[in-house]
C-alpha positions in Angstrom: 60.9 53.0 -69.6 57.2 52.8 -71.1 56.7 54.3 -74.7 56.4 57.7 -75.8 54.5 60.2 -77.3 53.5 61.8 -80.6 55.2 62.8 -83.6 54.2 65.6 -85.7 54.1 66.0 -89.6 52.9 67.8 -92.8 51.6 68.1 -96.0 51.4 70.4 -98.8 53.7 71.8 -101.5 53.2 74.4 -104.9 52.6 74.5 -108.0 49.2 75.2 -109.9 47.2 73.5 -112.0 47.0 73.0 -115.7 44.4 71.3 -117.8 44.6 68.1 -118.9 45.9 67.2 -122.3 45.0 65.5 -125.1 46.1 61.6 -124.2 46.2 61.8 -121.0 44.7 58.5 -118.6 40.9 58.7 -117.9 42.2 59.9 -114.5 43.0 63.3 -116.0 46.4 65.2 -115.3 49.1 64.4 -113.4 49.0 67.5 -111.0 46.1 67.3 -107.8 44.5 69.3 -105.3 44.9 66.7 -102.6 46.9 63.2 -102.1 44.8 61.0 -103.9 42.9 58.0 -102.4 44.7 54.9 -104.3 47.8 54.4 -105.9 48.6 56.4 -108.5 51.0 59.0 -110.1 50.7 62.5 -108.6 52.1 66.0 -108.5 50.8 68.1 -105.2 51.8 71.7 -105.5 53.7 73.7 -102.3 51.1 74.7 -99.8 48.5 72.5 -101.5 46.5 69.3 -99.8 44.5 68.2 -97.5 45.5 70.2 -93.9 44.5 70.2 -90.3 45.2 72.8 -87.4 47.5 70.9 -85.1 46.9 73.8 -82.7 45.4 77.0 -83.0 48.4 78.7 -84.9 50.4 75.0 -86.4 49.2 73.4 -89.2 49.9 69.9 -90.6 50.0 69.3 -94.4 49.1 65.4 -95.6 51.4 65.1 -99.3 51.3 61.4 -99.3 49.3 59.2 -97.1 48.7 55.7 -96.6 45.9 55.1 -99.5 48.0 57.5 -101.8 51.6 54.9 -100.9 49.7 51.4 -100.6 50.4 51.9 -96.6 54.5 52.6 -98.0 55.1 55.5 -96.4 53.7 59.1 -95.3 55.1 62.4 -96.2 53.5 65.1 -94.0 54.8 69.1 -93.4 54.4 70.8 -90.3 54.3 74.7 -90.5 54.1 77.3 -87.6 55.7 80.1 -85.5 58.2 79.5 -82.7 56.2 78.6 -79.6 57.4 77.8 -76.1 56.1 74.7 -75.7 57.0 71.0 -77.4 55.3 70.1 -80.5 54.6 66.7 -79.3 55.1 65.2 -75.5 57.7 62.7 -75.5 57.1 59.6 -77.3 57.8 56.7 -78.4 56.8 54.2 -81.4 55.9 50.8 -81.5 56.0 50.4 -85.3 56.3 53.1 -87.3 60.1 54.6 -88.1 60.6 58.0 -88.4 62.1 61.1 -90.1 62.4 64.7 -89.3 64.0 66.6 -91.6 64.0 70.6 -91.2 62.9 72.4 -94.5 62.8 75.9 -93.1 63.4 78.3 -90.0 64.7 76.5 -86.9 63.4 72.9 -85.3 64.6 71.8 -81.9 65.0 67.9 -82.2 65.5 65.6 -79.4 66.2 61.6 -79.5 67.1 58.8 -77.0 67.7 55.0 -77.5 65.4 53.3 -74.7 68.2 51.6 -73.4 70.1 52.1 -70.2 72.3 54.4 -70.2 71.7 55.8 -73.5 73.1 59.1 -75.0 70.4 61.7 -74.8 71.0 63.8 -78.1 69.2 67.3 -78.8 70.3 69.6 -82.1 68.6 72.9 -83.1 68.3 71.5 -86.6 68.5 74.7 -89.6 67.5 73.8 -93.1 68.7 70.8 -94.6 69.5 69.2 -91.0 67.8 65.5 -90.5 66.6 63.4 -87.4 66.4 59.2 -87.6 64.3 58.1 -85.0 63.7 54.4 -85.0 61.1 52.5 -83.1 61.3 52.2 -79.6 63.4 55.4 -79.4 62.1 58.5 -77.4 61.7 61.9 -79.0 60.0 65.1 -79.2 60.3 68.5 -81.4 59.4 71.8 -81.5 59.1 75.0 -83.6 61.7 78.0 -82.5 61.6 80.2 -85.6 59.0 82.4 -86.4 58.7 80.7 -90.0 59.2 77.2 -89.3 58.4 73.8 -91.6 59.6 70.6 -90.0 59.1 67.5 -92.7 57.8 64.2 -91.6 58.1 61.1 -93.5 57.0 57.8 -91.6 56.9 53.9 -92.8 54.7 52.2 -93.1 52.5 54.5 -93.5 49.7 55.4 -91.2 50.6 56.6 -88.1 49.5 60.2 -90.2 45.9 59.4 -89.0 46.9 60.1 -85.4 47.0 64.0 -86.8 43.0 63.7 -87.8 41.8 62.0 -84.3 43.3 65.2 -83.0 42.5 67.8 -85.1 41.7 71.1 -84.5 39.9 71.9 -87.5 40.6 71.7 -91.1 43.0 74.3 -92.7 42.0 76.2 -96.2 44.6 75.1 -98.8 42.2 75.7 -101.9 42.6 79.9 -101.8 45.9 81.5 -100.5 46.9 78.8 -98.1 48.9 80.7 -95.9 52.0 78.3 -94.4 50.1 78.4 -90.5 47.5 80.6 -89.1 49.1 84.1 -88.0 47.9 84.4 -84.5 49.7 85.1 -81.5 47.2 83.7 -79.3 48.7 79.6 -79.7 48.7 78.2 -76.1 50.1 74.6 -75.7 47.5 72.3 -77.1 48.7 69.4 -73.6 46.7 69.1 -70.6 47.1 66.5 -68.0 46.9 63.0 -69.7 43.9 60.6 -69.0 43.9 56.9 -69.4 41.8 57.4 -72.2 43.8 59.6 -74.0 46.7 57.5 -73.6 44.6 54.5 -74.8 43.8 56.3 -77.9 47.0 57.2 -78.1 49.0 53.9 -78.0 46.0 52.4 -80.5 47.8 55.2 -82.7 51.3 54.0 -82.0 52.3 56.6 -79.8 53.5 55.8 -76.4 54.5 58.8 -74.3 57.4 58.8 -72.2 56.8 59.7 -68.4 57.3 63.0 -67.7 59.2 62.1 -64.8 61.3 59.6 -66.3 62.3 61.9 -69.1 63.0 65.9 -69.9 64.1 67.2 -72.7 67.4 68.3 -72.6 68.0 72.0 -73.3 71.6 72.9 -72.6 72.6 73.2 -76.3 76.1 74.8 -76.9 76.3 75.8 -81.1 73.1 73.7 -81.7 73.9 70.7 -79.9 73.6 68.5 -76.9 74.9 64.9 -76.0 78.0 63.0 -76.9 80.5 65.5 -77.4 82.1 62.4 -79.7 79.3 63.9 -82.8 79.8 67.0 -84.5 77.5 69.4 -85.3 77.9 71.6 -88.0 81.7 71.4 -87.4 82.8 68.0 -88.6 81.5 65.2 -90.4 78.5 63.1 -89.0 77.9 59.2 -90.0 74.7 57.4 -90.4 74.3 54.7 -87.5 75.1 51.3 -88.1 71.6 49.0 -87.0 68.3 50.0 -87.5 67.5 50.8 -83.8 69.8 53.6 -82.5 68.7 57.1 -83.2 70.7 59.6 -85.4 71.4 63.1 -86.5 72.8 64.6 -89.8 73.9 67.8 -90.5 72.9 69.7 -94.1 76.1 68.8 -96.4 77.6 66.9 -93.5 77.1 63.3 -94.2 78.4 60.9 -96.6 78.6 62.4 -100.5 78.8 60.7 -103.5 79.4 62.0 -107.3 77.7 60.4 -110.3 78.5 62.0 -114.0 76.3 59.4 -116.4 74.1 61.6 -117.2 75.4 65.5 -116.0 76.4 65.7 -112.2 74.9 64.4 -109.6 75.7 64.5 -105.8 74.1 62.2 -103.9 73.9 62.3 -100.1 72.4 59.3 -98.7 70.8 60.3 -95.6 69.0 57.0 -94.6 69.9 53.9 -96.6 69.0 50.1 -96.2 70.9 49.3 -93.5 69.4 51.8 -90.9 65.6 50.7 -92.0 66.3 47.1 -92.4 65.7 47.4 -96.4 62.2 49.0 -96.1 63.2 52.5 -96.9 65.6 55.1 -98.0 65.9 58.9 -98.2 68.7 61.4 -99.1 69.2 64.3 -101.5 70.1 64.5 -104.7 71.9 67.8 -106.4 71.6 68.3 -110.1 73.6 70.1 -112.8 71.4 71.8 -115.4 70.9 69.8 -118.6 73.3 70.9 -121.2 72.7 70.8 -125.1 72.8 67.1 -126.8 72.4 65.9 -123.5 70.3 62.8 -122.5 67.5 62.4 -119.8 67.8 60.8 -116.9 65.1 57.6 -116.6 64.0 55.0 -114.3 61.8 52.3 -113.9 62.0 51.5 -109.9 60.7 48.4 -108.0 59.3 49.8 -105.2 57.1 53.7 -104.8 59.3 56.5 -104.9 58.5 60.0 -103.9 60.4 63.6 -104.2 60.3 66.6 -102.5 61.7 69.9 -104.1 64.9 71.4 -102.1 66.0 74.2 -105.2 66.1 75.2 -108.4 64.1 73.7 -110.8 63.4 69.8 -112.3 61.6 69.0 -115.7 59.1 65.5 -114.7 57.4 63.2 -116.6 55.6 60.2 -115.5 54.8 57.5 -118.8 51.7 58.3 -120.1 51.5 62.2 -118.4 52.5 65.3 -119.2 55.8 67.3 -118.6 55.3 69.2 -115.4 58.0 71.6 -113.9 58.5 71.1 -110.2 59.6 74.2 -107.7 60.4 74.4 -104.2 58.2 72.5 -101.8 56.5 70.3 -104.6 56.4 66.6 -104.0 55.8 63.9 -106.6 54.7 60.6 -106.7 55.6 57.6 -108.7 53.9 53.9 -107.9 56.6 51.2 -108.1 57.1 49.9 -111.4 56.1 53.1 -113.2 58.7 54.8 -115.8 59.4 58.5 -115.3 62.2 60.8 -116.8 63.9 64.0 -115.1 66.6 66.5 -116.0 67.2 70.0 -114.0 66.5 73.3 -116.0 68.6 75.5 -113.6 72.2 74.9 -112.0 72.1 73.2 -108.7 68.6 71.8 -108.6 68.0 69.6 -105.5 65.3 67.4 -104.2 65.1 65.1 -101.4 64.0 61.2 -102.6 61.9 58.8 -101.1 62.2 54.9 -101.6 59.7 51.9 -100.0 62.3 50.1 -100.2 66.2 49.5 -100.4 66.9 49.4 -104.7 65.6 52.9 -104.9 66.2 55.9 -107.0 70.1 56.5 -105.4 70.3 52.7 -105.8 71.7 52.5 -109.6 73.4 56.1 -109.2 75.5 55.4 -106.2 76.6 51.7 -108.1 78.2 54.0 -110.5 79.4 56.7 -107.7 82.6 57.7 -106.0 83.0 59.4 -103.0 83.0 63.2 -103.1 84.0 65.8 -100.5 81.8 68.4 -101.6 78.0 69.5 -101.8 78.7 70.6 -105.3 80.0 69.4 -108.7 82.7 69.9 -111.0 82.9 73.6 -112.7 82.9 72.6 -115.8 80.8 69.6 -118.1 82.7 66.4 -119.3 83.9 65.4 -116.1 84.3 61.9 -115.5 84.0 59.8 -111.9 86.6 56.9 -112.3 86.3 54.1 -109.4 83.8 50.9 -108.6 80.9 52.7 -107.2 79.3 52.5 -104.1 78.5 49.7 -102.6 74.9 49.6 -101.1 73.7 47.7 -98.0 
């Protein structure tokens, strides 16, 4: 089966922005307007970055691109209305890996191994719900809620630039940035594909799947469709075991580990070395709130890490910036090799990580980890996790 077609992401997050302080880098404050350029530290607030109409209604959000991550890894949000239509024709890619994770509303994912006789999975992902789709595998999405964001993150980075080539038109993030443009007027933005189209396509690293050879399964029954062997939403799902076969995790539903140096964390690993062949790792972490007398929680990491806020709220600090106080839908960015500090202010603060590489942010917690049934910690401080820690691929 040829290669597939075109995966859609986003950018933007909230937060607004202070003046810079006294002893702060000639590059000014930590907190920006738009993903910088080159590498550096950076706080982009919710709704906030450089954006592009996807379509007339659907919007695209660019929170960390490839000059921002050294060509890392991308971090784009995709906002819009339910539509009857795919968000993207079925595709594949040559190169680049990706993640869907749904942040809000409803997402309809879809993902098949190209390889004979294959399991064609679909889910109606629901907040918290995640997609793995490798290289080479086909997939496709689309928006069924009428407030829907559907998270991107792609390595290396770069395949984001395929969102530009077919913009629509810039979207205004600078005033009120609305999440999409409210219109009901949003016809599907796919006409009959030319050889050119599909040349400048496949220069992008999308390859669409022929629409004969595959459709898009829709016969879900509770949110899912495939091998009856996975659970949705009614039974624990595992991450897969190489980096080429495409996966699906449900919110709390995958592996969970507890860490109590520092407070509680729970840690649920989402993608880890061993699916991305070391490049790249993502999960969520859950925070208690810092209690008096208690420490800060530090690292120094050897490859660029990024965060996106899930709840609550975290206390950030990049050496050499000033404290910022991250809410939902902000994303931060930390260069590899950079120290930064952290601590929750509120009970159950949660943020999903970001690692180029596998000895990322989760890597040191989960060494000191045991496994945990729950999404949640102990009721009370002082608890103690007693075992030999995770081990990671």
């Amino acid at each position: 089966m040829k290669k597939s077609i075109i995966g859609w992401v986003l950018s933007a997050i909230a937060f607004s922005s202070p003046a810079a302080s006294d002893g702060l880098p000639p590059n000014g404050g930590i907190i920006v307007n738009e993903a910088p350029n080159f590498v550096r530290p950076y706080v982009l607030p919710k709704y906030k970055g450089h954006a592009i109409k996807l379509t007339t209604s659907q919007t695209i959000r660019f929170s960390i691109t490839a000059n921002s991550s050294d060509g890392a890894f991308s971090l784009l949000q995709h906002n819009g209305k339910a539509s009857g239509w795919l968000s993207a024709r079925p595709h594949t890619h040559g190169v680049t890996h990706e993640h869907l994770y749904c942040s809000r509303g409803r997402c309809q994912l879809w993902g098949l191994k190209n390889t004979t006789n294959a399991s064609h999975e679909a889910r109606v992902a629901t907040p918290g719900d995640y997609g793995n789709i490798p290289p080479g595998s086909i997939h496709t999405f689309q928006l069924v809620d009428p407030d829907s964001q559907l998270t991107h993150a792609f390595h290396p980075a770069g395949f984001e630039n395929l969102f530009n080539v077919f913009s629509q038109g810039e979207h205004e993030t600078h005033g009120v940035s609305s999440p999409y443009v409210p219109r009901t007027d949003d016809p599907s933005p796919f006409g009959p594909m030319t050889p050119k189209e599909y040349n400048l396509l496949v220069s992008l690293d999308l390859y669409a799947a022929p629409e004969e050879e595959y459709i898009p399964r829709r016969d879900f029954v509770n949110g899912t469709a495939g091998d009856a062997k996975h659970p949705w939403h009614d039974g624990p799902n595992t991450l897969s075991d190489d980096s080429r076969t495409p996966y699906f995790i449900a919110k709390d539903y995958g592996p969970k580990y507890l860490n109590t140096d520092i407070g509680y964390k729970v840690i649920q690993p989402l993608t880890t070395p061993a699916q991305t062949d070391g490049n790249f790792t993502m999960g969520t972490i859950i925070m208690s709130s810092r209690v008096a007398n208690e420490s800060i929680s530090r690292a120094t990491l050897p490859h660029h890490f990024a965060l996106q806020m899930e709840e609550g709220q975290l206390a950030f600090q990049v050496q050499g910036y000033e404290m910022v106080h991250l809410l939902h839908g902000d994303v931060a960015f930390v260069p590899a090799g950079t120290p930064f500090s952290y601590y929750a202010t509120v009970p159950y603060t949660k943020f999903m990580y970001l690692n180029a590489g596998g000895k990322g942010l989760e890597y040191e917690l989960l060494r000191r980890s045991v496994p945990w049934e729950f999404p949640a910690y102990p009721t009370y401080s002082g608890f103690k996790a007693h075992g030999n820690g995770t081990k990671v691929a």
